[in-house]
C-alpha positions as CSV (number, residue, x, y, z in Angstrom):
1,X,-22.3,110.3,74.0
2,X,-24.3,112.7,71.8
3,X,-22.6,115.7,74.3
4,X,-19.4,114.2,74.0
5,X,-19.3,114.2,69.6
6,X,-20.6,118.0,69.8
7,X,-17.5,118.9,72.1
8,X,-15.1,117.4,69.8
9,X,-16.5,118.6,67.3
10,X,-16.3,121.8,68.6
11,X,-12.8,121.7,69.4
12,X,-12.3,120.5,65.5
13,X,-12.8,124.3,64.9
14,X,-9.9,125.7,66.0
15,X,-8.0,122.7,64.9
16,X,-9.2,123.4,61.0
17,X,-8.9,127.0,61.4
18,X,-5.2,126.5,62.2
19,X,-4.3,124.0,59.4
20,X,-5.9,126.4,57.1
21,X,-3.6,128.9,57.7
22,X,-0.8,127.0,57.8
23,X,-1.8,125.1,54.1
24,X,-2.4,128.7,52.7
25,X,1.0,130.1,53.9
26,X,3.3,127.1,52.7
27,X,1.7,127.0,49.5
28,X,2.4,131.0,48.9
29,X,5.4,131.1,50.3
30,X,6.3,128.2,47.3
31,X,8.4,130.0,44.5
32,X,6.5,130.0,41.2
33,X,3.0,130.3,40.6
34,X,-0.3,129.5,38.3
35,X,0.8,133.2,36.7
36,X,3.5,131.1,34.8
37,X,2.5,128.1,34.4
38,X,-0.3,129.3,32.7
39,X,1.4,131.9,30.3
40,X,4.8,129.3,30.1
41,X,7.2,131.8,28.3
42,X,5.3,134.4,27.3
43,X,6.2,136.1,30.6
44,X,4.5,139.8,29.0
45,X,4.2,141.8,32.3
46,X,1.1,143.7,31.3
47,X,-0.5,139.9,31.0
48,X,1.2,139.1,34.1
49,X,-0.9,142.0,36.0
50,X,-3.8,141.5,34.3
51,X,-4.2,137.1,35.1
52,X,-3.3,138.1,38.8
53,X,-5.6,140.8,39.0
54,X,-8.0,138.3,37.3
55,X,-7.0,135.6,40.1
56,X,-6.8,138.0,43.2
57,X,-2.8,137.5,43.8
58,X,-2.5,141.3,43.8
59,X,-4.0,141.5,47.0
60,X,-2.1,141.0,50.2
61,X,-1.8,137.4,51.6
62,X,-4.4,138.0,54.5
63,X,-6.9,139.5,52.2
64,X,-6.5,136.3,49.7
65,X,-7.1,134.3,52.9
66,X,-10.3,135.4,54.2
67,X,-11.7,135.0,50.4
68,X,-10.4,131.7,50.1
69,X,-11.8,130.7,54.4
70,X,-14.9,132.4,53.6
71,X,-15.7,130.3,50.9
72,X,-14.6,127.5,52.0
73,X,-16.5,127.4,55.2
74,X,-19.6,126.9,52.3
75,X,-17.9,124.6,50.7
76,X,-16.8,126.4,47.9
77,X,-13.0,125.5,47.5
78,X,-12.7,127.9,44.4
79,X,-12.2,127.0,40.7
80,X,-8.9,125.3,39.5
81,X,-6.8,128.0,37.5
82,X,-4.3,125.7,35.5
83,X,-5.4,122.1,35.6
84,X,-9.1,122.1,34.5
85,X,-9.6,125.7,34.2
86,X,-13.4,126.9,35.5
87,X,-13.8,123.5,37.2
88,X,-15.0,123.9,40.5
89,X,-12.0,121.9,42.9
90,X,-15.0,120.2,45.0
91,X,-15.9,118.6,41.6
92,X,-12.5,117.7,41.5
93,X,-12.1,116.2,44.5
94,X,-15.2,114.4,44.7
95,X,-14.3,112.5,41.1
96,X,-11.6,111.5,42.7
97,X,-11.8,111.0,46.6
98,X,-13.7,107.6,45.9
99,X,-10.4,105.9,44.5
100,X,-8.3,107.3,47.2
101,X,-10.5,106.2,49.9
102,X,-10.8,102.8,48.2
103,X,-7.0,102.5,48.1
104,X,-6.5,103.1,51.8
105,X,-9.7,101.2,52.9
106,X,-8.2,98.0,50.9
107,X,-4.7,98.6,52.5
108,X,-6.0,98.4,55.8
109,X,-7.7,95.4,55.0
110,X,-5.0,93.7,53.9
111,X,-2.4,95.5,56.7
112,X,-4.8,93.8,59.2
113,X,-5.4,90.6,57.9
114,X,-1.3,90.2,58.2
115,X,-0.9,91.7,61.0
116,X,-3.6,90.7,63.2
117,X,-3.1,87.4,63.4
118,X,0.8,87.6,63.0
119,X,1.2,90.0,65.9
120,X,-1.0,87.1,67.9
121,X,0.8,84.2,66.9
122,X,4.2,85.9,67.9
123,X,2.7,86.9,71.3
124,X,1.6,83.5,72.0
125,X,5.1,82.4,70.7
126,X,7.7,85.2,72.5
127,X,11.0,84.5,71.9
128,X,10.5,81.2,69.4
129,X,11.3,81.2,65.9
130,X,8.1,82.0,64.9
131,X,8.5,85.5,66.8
132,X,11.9,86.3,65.6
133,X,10.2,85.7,61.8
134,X,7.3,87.8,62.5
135,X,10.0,90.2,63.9
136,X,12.3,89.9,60.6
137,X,9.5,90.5,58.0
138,X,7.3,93.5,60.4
139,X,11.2,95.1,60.0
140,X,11.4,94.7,55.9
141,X,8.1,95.6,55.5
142,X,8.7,99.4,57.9
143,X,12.0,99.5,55.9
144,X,10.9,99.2,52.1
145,X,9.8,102.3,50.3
146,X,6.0,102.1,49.2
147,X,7.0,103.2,45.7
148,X,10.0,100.7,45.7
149,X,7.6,97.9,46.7
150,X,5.0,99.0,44.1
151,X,8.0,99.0,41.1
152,X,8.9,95.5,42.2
153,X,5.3,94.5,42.1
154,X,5.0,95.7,38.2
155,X,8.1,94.4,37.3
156,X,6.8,90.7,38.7
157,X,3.3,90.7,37.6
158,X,2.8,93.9,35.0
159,X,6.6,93.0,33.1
160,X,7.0,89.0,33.7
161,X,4.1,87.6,34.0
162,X,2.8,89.2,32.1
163,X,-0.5,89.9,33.4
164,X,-2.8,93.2,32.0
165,X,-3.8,94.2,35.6
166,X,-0.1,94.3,36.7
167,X,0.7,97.5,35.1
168,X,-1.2,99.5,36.7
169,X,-4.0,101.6,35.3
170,X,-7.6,101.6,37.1
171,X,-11.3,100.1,36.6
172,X,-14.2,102.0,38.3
173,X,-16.6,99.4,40.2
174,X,-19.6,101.1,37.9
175,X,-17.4,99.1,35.2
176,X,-16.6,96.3,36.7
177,X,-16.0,94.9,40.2
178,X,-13.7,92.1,39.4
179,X,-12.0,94.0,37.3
180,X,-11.9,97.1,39.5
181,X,-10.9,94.9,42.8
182,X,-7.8,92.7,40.4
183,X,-6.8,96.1,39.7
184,X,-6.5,97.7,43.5
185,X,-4.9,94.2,44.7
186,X,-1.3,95.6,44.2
187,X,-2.0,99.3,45.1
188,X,-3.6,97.8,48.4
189,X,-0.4,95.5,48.9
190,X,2.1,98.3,48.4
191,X,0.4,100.6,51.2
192,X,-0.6,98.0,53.4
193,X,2.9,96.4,53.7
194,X,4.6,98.8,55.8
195,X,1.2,99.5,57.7
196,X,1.3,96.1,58.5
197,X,4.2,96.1,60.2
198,X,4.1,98.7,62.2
199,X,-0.3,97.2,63.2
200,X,1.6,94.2,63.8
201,X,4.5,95.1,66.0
202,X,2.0,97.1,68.5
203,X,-0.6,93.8,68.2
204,X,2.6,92.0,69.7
205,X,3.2,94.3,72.4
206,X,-0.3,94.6,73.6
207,X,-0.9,91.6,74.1
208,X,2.1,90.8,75.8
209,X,0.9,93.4,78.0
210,X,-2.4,92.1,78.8
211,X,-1.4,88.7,79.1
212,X,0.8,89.9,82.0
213,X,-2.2,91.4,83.8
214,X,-3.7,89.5,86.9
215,X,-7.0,89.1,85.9
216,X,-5.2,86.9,82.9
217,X,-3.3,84.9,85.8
218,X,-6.7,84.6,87.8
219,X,-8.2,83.1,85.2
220,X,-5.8,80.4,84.5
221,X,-5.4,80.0,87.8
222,X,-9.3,79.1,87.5
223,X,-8.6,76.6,85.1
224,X,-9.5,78.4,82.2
225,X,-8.3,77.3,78.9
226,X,-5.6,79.0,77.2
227,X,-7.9,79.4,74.1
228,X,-10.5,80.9,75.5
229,X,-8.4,83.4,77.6
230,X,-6.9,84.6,75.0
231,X,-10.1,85.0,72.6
232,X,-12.6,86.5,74.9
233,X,-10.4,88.7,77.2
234,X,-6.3,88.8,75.9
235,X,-7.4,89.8,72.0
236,X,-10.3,92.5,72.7
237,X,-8.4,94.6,75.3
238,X,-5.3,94.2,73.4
239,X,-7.1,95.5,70.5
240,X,-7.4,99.1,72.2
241,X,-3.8,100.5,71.6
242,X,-4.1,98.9,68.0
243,X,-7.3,100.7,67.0
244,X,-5.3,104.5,68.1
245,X,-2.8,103.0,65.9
246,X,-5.2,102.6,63.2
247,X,-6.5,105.7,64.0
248,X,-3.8,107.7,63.2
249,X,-2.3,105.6,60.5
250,X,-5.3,107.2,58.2
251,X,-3.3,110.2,57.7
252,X,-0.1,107.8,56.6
253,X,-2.2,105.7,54.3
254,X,-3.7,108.9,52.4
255,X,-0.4,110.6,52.5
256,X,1.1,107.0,51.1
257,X,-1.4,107.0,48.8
258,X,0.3,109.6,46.9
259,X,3.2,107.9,45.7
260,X,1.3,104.7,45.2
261,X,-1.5,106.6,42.7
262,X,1.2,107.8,41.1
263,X,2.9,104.8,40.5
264,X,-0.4,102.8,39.7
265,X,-1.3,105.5,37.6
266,X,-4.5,105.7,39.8
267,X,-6.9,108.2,39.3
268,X,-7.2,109.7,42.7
269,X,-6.7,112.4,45.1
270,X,-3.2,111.7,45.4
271,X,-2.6,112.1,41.9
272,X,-4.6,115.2,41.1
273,X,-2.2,117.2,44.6
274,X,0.9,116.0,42.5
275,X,-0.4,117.4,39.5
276,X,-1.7,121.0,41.4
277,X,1.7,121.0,42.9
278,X,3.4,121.2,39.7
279,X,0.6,123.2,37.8
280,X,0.5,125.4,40.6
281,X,-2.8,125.2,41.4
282,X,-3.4,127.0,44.8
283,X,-6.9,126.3,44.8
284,X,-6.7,123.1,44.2
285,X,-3.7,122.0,46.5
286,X,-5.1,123.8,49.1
287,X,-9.2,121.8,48.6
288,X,-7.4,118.8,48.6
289,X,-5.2,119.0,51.8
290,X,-7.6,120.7,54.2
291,X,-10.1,117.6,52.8
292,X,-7.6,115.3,54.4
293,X,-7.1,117.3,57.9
294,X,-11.2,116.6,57.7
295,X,-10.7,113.3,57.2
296,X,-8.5,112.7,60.0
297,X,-10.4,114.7,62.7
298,X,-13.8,112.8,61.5
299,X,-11.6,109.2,62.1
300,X,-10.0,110.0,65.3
301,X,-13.7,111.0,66.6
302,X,-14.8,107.7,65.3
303,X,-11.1,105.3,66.6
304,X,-12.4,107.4,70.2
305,X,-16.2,105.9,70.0
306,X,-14.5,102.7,69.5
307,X,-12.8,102.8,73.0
308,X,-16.2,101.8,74.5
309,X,-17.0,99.0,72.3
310,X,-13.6,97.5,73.2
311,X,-13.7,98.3,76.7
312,X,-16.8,99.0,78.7
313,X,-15.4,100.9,81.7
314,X,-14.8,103.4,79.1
315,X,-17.7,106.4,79.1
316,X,-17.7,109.8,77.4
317,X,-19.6,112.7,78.3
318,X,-18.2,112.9,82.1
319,X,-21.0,109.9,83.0
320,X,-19.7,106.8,85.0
């Protein structure tokens, strides 16, 4: 096991090497720049040359690069230049990474408390009405936009009911953690929706799947009880393509979280890349997204430990 974490994490290298370049590139190759945004119109071209001097944009696009990778293999992801000036971006990020992660961690929970025992119950019931209503809703809830969903949940509970944590706005849990969970309810039930459905339609397929295997036919053959079949052997292995599913839905739910922050008025990482994006902040924009790429690699090493919790027969390292 131990073997087999080193050798992905080796192979994370060249992975994060790559998305490096690619981040710097886009974001350079973006008209505009933190020049202008932070002189607005006094465009004087003697200022001009001297802020990206002062910034290092005079030098060619390699030679920014290897400063910026350099650093950043310490951990140093630079200083913002136009949002909060001289504030190191890992500051940044770490102020607000803890909402972010909150907001995608409480989506999940509530994707998976819909969808896991939805996607069962229209398994166990292919082809009945209950299916073709699990069906109906998992295909409204893929087909809703997150930030239409999260309008129509303000205008409910922020606009007609009235109540002071529908409007959005956020609560740390230092604060309060009543107040800070009432507060993420809606955020979590925007994002999770559409996660939902999708958890919900592969929970479905899976276990039709297994329950089509022949050790699932042996046993009722044996006598076993329907019940048990299905909670010690059909729900466990059906559970493996759902957890790569999960896996890999990370990236959505802290790419969704973007437009959800924003329209929570949410503190969080998603907020702050909107914000770089129209400041211009390089430095910032660029902390934030290779922060996510190391988010991702860290949870598809953890969905691939998983494996051998859910099945067994599964072994890393080359042992059998």
């Amino acid at each position: 096991m131990g073997v087999y974490i080193l050798k992905r994490l080796f192979l994370a290298v060249p992975t994060l090497f790559v998305a490096s370049i690619v981040i710097f590139m886009l974001i350079h190759l973006a008209p505009g720049g933190p020049v202008r945004v932070m002189l607005g119109p006094m465009q004087d071209p003697v200022l001009v040359k001297k802020l990206r001097h002062q910034l290092g944009l005079d030098l060619p696009v390699y030679q920014q690069y290897l400063r910026w990778a350099s650093k950043a293999l310490h951990g140093d992801f630079g200083i913002s230049v136009t949002i909060q000036r001289g504030s190191s971006v890992m500051d940044l990020i770490a102020q607000r990474l803890s909402v972010t992660l909150e907001v995608a961690f409480l989506a999940m929970v509530v994707a998976l408390l819909i969808a896991i025992p939805t996607g069962i119950l229209s398994a166990l019931r292919q082809n009945k009405i209950t299916d073709h209503i699990a069906r109906i809703i998992a295909l409204l809830g893929v087909s809703i936009p997150n930030f239409f969903l999260g309008i129509v949940l303000i205008l409910i509970f922020g606009v007609y009911l009235l109540q002071p944590w529908g409007a959005g706005g956020f609560v740390p849990l230092s604060k309060s953690i009543g107040g800070n969970l009432i507060r993420m309810l809606l955020p979590a039930i925007t994002l999770g929706t559409a996660y939902s459905a999708i958890v919900m339609r592969m929970m479905r397929s899976a276990m039709l799947d297994v329950m089509g295997q022949d050790y699932v036919r042996t046993a009722r053959a044996m006598g076993i009880g329907q019940q048990s079949i299905v909670r010690k052997d059909v729900v466990k292995n059906a559970l493996i393509p759902v957890v790569t599913v999960m896996g890999n839905s990370i990236g959505y739910l802290l790419g969704g979280s973007i437009v959800t922050e924003t329209v929570f008025r949410l503190p969080g990482v998603g907020n702050l890349i909107i914000t770089g994006v129209f400041r211009r902040d390089y430095p910032v924009i660029q902390g934030i997204v290779l922060t996510i790429v190391v988010v991702r690699i860290l949870t598809n090493l953890i969905v691939d430990l998983l494996y051998s919790y859910l099945d067994p027969r599964i072994r890393y390292g080359g042992a059998e």
